[in-house]
Each structure stands twice: as C-alpha cells, then as structure tokens.
N, C-alpha and C positions, 0 to 999 in steps of 0.2 A: 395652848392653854392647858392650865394644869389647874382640872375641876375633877373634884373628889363624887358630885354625883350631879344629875341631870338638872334641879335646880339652880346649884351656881353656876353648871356651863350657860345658862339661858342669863343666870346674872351678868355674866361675863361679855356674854354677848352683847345686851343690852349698854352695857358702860364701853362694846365698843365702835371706832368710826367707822360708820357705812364703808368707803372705802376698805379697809381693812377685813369684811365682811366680805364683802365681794370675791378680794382672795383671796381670802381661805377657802370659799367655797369652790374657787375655782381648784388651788390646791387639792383639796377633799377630790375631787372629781379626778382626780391625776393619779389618785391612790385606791383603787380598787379593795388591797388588801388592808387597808385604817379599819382597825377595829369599830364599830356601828358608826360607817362611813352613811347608812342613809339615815338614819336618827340626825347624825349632827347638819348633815345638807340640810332634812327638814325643819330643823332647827333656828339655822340661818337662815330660809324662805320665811319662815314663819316672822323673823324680827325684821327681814327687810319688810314684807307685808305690814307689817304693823308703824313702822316710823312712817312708808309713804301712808296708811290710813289717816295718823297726826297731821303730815303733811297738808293733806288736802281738807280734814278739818278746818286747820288752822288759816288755810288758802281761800276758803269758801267762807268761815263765820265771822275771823277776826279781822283782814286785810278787806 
C-alpha cells in the first residue's frame, strides 16, 4: 500500500477485503525490519476488530 500518512493507510484498509488484511498482517509479521511494522499490525487489529463488531451488530439487531 502506497499511503502518504496514517489516515489514508487506515482508509485503505478499511476499502480493503478481510482476507487480504489477514495477509498482510501476516506478511508484516515476517518482516521485523518494515519500517512502523507495529503501528501498521495495530492498525490492522484495529479494523479487523471493527468489521467483526458490525458483524455481530448486524447479527444480533437486524437478522
């Protein structure tokens, strides 16, 4: 991903598929020396937590 500052990395994240999320973060984890490798890990924890919180909104109000 090619994000100029911290807001549209999280943009970016957010338009991208769960799968996809997954590995990068796995990738990320493989590279010790990726510059603010735990920024962006936390990053992606952060948006996986947030789709399954929708999830389970949506699981629990609307279905």
């Amino acid at each position: 991903m090619n994000c100029h500052d911290w807001e549209e990395y999280r943009r970016c994240l957010m338009a991208t598929k769960e799968d996809r999320l997954f590995s990068l973060r796995k990738w990320l984890e493989t590279k010790p020396n990726e510059k603010e490798r735990d920024t962006k890990i936390l990053y992606i924890d952060l948006e996986i937590e947030r789709r399954e919180k929708i999830r389970r909104y949506y699981e629990n109000n609307i279905y």
